[in-house]
C-alpha positions as CSV (number, residue, x, y, z in Angstrom):
1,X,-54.0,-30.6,81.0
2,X,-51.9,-28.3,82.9
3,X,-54.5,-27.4,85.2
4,X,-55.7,-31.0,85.9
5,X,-52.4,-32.0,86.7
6,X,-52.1,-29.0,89.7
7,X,-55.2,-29.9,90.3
8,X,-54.6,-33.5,91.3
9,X,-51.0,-32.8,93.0
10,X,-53.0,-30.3,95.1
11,X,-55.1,-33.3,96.5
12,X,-53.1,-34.7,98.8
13,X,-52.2,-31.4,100.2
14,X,-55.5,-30.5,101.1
15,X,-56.3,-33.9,102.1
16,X,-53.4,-33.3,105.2
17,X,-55.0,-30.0,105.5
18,X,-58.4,-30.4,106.0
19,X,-57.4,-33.7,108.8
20,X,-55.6,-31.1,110.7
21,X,-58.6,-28.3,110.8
22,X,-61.0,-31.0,111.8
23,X,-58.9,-32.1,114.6
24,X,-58.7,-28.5,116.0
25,X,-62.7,-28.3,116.0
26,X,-63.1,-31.8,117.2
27,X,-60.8,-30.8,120.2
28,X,-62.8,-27.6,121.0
29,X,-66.0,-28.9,120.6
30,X,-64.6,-31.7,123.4
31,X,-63.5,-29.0,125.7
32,X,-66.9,-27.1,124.9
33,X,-68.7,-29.8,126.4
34,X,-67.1,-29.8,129.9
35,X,-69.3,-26.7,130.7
36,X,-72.3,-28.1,129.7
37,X,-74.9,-29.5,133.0
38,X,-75.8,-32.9,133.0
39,X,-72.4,-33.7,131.2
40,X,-69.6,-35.0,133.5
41,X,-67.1,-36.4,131.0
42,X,-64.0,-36.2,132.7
43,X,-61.2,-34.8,129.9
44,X,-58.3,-36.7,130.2
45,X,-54.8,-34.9,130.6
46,X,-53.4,-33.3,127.2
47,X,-49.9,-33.0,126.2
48,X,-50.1,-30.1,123.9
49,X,-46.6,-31.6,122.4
50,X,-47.7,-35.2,122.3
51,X,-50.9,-34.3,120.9
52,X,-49.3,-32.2,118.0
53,X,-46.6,-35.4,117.1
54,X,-49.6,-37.6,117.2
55,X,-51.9,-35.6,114.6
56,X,-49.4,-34.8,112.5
57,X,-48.3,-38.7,112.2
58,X,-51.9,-39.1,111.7
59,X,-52.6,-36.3,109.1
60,X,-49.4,-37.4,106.9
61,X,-51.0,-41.3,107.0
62,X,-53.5,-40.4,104.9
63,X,-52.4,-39.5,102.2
64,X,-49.8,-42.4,102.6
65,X,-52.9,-45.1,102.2
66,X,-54.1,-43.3,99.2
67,X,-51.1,-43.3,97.5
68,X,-50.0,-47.3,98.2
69,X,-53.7,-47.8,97.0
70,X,-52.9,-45.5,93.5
71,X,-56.0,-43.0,94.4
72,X,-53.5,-40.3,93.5
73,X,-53.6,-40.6,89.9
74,X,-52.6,-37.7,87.7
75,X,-53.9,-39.3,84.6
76,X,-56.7,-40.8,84.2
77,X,-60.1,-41.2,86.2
78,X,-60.7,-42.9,89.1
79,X,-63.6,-45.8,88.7
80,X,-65.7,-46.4,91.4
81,X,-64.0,-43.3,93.1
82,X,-66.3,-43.5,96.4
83,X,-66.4,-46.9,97.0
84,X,-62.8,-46.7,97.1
85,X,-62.5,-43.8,99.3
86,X,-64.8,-45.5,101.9
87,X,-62.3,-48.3,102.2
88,X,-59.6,-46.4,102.4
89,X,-61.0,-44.1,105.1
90,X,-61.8,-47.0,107.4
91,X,-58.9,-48.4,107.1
92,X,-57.0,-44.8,108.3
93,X,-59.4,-45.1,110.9
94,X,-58.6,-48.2,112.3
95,X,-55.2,-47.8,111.9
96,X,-55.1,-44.1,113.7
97,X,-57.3,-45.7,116.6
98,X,-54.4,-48.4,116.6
99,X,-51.6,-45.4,117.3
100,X,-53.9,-43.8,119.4
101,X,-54.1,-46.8,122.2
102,X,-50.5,-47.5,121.0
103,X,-49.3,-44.1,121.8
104,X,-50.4,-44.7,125.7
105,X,-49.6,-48.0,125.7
106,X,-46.0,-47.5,124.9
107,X,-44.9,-44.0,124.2
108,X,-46.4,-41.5,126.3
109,X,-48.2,-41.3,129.3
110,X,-51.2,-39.2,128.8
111,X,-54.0,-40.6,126.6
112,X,-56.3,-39.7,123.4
113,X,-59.3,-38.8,123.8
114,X,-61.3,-42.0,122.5
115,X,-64.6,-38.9,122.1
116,X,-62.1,-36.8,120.4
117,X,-61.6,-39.6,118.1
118,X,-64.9,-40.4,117.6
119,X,-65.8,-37.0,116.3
120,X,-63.0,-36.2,114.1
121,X,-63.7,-39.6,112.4
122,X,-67.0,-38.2,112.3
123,X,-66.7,-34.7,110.9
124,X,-63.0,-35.9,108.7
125,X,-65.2,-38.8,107.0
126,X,-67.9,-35.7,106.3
127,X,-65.4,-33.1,105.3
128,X,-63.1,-35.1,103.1
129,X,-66.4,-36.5,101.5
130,X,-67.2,-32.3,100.8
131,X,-63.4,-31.8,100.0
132,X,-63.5,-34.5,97.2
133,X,-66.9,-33.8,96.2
134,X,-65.7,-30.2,94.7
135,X,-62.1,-31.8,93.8
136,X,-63.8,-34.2,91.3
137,X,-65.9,-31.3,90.0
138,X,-63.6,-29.5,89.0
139,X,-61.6,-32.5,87.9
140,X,-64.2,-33.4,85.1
141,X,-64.7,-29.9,84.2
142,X,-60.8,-29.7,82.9
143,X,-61.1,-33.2,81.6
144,X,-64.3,-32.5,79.6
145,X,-62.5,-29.0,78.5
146,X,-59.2,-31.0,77.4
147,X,-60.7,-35.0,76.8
148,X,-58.6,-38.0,76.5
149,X,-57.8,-38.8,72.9
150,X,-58.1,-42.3,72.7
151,X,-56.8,-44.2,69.3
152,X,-58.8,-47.2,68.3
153,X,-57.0,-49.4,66.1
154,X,-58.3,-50.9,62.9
155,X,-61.5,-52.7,63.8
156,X,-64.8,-53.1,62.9
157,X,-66.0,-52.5,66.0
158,X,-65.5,-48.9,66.5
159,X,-69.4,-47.8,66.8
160,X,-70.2,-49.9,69.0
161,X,-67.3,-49.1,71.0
162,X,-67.8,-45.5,70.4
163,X,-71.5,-45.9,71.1
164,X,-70.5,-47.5,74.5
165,X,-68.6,-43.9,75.2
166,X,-71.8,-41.6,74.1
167,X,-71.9,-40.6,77.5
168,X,-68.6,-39.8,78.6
169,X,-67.3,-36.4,77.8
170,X,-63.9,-37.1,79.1
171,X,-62.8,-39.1,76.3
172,X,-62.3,-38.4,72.5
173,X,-62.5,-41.6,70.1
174,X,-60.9,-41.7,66.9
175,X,-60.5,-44.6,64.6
176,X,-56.8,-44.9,62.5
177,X,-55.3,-48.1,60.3
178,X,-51.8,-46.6,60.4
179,X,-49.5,-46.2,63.0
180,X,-49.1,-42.5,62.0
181,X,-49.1,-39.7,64.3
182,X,-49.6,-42.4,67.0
183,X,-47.7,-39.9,69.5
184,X,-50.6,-37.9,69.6
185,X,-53.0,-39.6,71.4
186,X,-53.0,-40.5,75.5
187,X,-54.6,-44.4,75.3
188,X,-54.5,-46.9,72.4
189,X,-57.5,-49.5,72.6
190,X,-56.4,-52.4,70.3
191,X,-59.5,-54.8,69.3
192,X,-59.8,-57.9,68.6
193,X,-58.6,-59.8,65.8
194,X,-55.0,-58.0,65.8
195,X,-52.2,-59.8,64.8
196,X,-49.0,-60.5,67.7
197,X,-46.7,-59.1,65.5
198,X,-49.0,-55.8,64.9
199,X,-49.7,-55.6,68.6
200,X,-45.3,-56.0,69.3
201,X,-45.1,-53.0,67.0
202,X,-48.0,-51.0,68.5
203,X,-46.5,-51.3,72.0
204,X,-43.0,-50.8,71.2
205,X,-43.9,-47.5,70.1
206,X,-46.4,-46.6,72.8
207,X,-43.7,-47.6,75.9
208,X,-41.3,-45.3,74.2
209,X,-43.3,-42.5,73.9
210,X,-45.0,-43.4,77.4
211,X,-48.7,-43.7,76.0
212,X,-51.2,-45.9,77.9
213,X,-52.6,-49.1,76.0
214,X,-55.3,-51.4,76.7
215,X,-56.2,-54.6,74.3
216,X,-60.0,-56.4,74.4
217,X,-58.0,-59.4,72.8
218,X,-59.3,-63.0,71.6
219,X,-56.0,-64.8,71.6
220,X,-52.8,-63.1,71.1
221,X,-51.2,-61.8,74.1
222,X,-47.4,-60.2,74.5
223,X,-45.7,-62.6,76.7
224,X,-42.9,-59.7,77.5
225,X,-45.4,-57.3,78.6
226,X,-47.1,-57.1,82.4
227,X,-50.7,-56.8,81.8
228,X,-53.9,-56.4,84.6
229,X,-57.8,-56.5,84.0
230,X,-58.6,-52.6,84.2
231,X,-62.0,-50.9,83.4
232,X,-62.2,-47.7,81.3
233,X,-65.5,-46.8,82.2
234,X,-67.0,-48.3,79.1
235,X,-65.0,-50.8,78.8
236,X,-63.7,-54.4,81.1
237,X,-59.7,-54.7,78.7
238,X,-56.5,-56.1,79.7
239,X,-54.3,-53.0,80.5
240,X,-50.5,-53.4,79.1
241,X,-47.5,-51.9,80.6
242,X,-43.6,-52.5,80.6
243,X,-42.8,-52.4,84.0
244,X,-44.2,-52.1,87.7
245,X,-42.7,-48.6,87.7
246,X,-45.4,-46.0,87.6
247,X,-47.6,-43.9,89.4
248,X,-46.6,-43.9,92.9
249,X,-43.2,-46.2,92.8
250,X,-42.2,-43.6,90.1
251,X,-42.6,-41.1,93.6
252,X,-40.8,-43.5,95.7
253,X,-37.8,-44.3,93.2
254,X,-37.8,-40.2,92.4
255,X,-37.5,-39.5,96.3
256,X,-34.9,-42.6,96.6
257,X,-33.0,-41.8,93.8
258,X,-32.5,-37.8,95.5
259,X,-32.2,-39.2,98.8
260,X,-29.4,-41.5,97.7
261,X,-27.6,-38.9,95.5
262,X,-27.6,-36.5,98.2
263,X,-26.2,-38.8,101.0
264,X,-23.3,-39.9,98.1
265,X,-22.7,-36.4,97.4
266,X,-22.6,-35.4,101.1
267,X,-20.6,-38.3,102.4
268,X,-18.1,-38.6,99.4
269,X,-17.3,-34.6,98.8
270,X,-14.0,-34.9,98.9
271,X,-13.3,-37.8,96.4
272,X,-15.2,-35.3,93.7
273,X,-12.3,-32.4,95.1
274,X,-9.4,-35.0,95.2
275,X,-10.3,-35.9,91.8
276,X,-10.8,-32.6,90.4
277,X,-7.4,-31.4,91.7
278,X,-5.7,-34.3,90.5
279,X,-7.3,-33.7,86.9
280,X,-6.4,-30.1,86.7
281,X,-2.9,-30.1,88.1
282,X,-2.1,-32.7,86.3
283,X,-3.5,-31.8,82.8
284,X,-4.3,-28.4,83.1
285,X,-7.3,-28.4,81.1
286,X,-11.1,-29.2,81.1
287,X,-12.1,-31.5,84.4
288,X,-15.2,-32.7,83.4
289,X,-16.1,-34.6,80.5
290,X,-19.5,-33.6,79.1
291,X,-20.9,-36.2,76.9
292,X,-24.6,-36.4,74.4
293,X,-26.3,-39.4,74.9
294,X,-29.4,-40.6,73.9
295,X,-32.3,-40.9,77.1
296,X,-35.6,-41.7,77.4
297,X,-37.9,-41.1,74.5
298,X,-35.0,-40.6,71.8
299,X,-34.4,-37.3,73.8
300,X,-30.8,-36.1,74.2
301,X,-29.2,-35.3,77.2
302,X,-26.0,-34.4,78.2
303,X,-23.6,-36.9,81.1
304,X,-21.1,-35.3,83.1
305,X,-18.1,-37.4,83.9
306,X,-14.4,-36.7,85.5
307,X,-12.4,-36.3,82.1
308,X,-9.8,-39.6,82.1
309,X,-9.1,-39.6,77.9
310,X,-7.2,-37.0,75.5
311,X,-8.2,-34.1,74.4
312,X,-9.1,-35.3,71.0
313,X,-10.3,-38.8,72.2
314,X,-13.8,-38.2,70.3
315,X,-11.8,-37.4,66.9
316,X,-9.1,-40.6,67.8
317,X,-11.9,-43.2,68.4
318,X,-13.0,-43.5,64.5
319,X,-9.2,-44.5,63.9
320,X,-9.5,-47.0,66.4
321,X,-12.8,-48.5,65.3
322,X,-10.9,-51.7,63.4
323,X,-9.8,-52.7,66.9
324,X,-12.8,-53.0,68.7
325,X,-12.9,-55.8,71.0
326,X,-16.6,-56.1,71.5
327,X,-18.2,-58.2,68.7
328,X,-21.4,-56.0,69.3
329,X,-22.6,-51.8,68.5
330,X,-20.3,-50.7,71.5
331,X,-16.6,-49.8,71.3
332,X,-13.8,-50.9,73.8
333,X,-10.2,-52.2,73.4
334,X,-7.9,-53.1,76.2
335,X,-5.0,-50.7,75.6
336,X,-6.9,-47.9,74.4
337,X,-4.2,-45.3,73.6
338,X,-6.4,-42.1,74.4
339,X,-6.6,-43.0,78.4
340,X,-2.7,-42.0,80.6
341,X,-2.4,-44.9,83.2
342,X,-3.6,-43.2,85.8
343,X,-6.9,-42.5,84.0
344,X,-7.4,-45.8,84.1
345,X,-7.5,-46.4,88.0
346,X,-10.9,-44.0,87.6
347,X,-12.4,-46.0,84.8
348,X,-11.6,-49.2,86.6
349,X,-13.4,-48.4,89.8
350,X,-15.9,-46.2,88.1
351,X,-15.0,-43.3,90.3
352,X,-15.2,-41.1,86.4
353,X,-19.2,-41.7,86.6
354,X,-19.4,-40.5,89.7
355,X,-20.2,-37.1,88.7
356,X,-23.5,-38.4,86.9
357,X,-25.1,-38.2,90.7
358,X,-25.7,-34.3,89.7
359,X,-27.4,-36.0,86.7
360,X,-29.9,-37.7,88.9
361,X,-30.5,-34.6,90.7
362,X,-31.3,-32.3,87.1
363,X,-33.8,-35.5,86.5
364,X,-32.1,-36.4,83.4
365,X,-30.8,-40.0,85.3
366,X,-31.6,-42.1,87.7
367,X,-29.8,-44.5,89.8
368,X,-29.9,-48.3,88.8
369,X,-31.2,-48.7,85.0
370,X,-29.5,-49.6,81.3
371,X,-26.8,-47.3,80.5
372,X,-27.3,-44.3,78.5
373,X,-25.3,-45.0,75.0
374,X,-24.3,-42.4,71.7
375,X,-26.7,-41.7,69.2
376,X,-24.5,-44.0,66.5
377,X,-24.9,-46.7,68.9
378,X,-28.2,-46.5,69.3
379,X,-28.9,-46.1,65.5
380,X,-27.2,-49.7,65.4
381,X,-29.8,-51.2,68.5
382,X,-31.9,-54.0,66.9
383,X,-35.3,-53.4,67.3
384,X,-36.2,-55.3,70.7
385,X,-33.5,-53.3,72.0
386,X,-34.8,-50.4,71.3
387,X,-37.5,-50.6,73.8
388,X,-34.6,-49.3,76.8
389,X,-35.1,-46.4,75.5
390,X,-38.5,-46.4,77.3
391,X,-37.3,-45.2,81.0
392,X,-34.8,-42.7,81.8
393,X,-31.0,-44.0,81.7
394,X,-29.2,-44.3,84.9
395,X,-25.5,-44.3,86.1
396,X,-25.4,-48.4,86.8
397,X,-27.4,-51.2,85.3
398,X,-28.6,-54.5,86.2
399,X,-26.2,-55.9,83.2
400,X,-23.1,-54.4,85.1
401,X,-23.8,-56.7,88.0
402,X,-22.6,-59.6,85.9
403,X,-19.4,-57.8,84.7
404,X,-18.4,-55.1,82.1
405,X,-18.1,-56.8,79.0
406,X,-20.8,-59.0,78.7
407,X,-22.3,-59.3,74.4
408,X,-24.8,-56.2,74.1
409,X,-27.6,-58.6,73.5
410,X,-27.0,-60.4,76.7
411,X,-26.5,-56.9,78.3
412,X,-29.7,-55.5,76.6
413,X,-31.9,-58.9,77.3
414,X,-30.6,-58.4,81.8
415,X,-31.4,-54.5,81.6
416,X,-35.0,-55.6,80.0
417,X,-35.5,-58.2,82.8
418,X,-34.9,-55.4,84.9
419,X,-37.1,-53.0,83.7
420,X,-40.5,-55.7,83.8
421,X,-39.7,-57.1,87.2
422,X,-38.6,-53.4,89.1
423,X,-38.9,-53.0,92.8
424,X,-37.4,-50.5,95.2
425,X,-35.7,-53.5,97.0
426,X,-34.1,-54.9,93.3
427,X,-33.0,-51.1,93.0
428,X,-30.9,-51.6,96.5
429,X,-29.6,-55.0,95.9
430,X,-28.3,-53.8,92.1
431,X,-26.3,-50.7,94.0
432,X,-25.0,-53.1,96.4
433,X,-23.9,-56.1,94.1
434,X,-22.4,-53.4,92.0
435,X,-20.1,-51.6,94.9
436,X,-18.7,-55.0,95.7
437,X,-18.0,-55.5,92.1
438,X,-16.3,-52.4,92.0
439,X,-14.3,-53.4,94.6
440,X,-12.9,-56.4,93.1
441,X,-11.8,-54.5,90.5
442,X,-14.3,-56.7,88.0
């Protein structure tokens, strides 16, 4: 699957690259036509700059569409592919004639040529047609060399499902009872007749290790779970998924969470050198604290944080157990006797965690999500709360907005919320509710 998923990231790039070709041609062909008798069309005065800023606006809008209409899959085929592409197309169209009059309207003074424009809508819609044509050749050449395993589960249905898939190469059906081995399959189709409880279990494990699942159900429904009609070729189901982030807004939140690290980084250098200083003239030992936590998919990963306890604080803390404050899995105490007073202006404003933006960066973290926790905490998660383990952790939560020492399962329940009801704008109001919080000192 290696080579359909270069394949498909490619797309877009060619996409941008075969707008730009056709505008070339499109504008030679129109200054071709000037020396041909009988054919007075006048051409209008070109900016060669102007004309450059307004194709390559153009070209990059393209792919833009496609991508806030989810045409840029990397799993998975596209139904109805063309029918979908035509839209799409004419509404680039529209929208570039739009600029076009917009651009003299309001920006520039020299105009577009409305025949230029006619003929690279022309030989684009043509060329893009040919582009996608071999694309999706090759596509479901790879997909029939490498097919979809899909996992029906425990019905008495399968042949006629399976009969209902005869034709379609791309896809492997295999009928199981147990929720063995589960992990190796890319789409669970649960049937009918399944109990709630069974399908709970079914898509606990398939958000954690981030398997696509669709239900043909009579009655039983999740109620925690976003779910949208969706056709598998075959097949009309209800498609279940934890959350609004994927596909494209997995993009967007990847390029905001760099983005945002970045300018943090940039803007706040010198806190990271004061701190550092301060740290090793002070103690005269390690800076940073490098901790194993437990991320998405039960996968370890290591956090970086400014160091603010003892050197032994790891060792300490199962002395200190019998004192914990929390009535929950995870430890605290007030006067914690591994952190020196100072330490504890860093862990009060957060400033230790800051280091966690070159987390975000390595892709092990993101930016506003539940908090990564230790592999004995997370052995002690009920099994509802186990289901944060499906994204990636990330330095703040939507918990933290409502204070630092709220019960877990309250904590756990907010984070959840978060997670099925994700937009980019939540993302922004979390950061910001949580910088003023930090600010108070709560």
């Amino acid at each position: 699957m290696k080579y359909l998923l270069l394949l498909r990231l490619s797309r877009p790039i060619w996409h941008l690259i075969t707008i730009v070709i056709v505008f070339l041609f499109s504008y030679n062909l129109r200054t071709i036509t000037d020396g041909i008798p009988f054919i007075h069309l006048k051409i209008p005065l070109i900016n060669l700059q102007e004309t450059v800023i307004f194709v390559f606006i153009s070209a990059i809008l393209f792919p833009l569409i496609w991508l806030t209409k989810n045409l840029y899959k990397l799993k998975w085929p596209i139904h109805n592919y063309y029918n979908k592409f035509i839209k799409v197309f004419i509404f680039w169209f529209v929208s570039i004639t739009f600029l076009a009059y917009f651009w003299n309207w309001f920006l520039f003074i020299n105009w577009i040529s409305r025949l230029i424009l006619i003929w690279w809508w022309l030989f684009s819609f043509l060329w893009l047609i040919f582009v996608d044509f071999i694309f999706n050749i090759m596509n479901t050449y790879f997909e029939k060399k490498s097919p979809y395993k899909i996992w029906v589960f425990k019905t008495k249905y399968f042949s006629k499902i399976k009969k209902k898939f005869n034709n379609y190469d791309i896809y492997k059906l295999n009928e199981f009872n147990e929720l063995d081995n589960i992990d190796k399959f890319d789409i669970i189709f649960l049937v009918w007749n399944v109990n709630t409880w069974k399908v709970e279990e079914i898509m606990d494990i398939a958000r954690i290790k981030q398997i696509e699942i669709f239900h043909i159900p009579d009655v039983n429904f999740l109620e925690d779970i976003l779910y949208h009609s969706e056709r598998i070729w075959a097949l009309i189901t209800w498609r279940y998924k934890p959350s609004p982030l994927e596909w494209r807004w997995k993009v967007f939140k990847r390029i905001f969470d760099i983005m945002f690290s970045l300018c943090f980084i940039i803007c706040f250098w010198w806190i990271y050198v004061i701190i550092a200083l301060r740290i090793y003239f002070h103690d005269k030992w390690n800076i940073f604290y490098v901790s194993k936590r437990i991320g998405q998919g039960w996968k370890e990963i290591k956090i970086y944080k400014f160091r603010t306890m003892i050197q032994n604080a790891d060792n300490l803390k199962k002395q200190l157990l019998d004192k914990n404050e929390r009535d929950d899995i995870l430890f605290k105490i007030q006067d914690d006797p591994r952190i020196k007073p100072w330490w504890k202006i860093l862990r009060k404003t957060s400033l230790d965690e800051i280091p966690q933006f070159f987390n975000v960066l390595l892709w092990t973290m993101s930016i506003a999500w539940p908090r990564p926790h230790l592999k004995e905490e997370i052995d002690k998660y009920k099994k509802w709360q186990k289901r944060l383990l499906a994204t990636k952790p990330w330095i703040t939560g939507y918990a933290q907005v409502f204070g630092r020492d709220l019960p877990f399962d309250e904590e756990a329940r907010l984070d959840l919320y978060r997670f099925q009801n994700w937009s980019i704008w939540m993302d922004i109001i979390v950061i910001l509710w949580v910088f003023k919080t930090l600010f108070k000192g709560e």
